[in-house]
N, C-alpha and C positions, 0 to 999 in steps of 0.2 A: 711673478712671471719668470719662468726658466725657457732662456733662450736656448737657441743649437750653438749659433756662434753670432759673432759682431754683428754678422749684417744681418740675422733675423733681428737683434736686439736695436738695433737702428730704426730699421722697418717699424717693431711693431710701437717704436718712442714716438716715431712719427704719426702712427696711428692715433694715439691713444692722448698726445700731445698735450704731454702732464703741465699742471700749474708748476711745478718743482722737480727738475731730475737733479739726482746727483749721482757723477758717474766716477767710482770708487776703484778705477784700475789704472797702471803702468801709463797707459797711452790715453790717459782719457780726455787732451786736446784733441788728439786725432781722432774720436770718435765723435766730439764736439762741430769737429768740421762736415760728419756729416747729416747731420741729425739738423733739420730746418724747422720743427716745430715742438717748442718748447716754453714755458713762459719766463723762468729764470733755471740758468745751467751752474752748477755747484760740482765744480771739477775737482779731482783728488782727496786724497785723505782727510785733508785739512781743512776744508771747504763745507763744514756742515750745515745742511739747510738754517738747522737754528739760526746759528749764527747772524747767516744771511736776514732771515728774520729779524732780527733784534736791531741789525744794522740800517736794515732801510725803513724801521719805524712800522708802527702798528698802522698807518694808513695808506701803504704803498699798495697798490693795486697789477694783478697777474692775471693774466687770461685762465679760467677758469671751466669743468665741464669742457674740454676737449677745443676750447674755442682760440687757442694757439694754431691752429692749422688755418686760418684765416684771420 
């Protein structure tokens, strides 16, 4: 998905209220604060999903099918 700017890309995070964002830019605490549904956030460069993966174990459980918005 190719956003216009921040706050389309916010809006449609929240839409769409992935099991996994990782958000790969300068500010991307500040985009963290405002983005409310998500099931695990993997901020900056260094933050990659894998990782996150391997680290909380193969039986860690994340909202799933958009079901972070509730």
């Amino acid at each position: 998905i190719l956003a216009r700017d921040a706050e389309e890309a916010c809006r449609l995070t929240d839409e769409i209220a992935p099991e996994h964002l990782h958000i790969a830019t300068e500010d991307a605490e500040q985009l963290a604060e405002r983005i409310r549904h998500a099931g695990a956030m993997f901020l900056g460069n260094y933050t990659p999903v894998a990782l996150g993966d391997y680290a909380a174990g193969p039986s860690h459980v994340l909202p799933t099918g958009g079901t972070a918005r509730f």
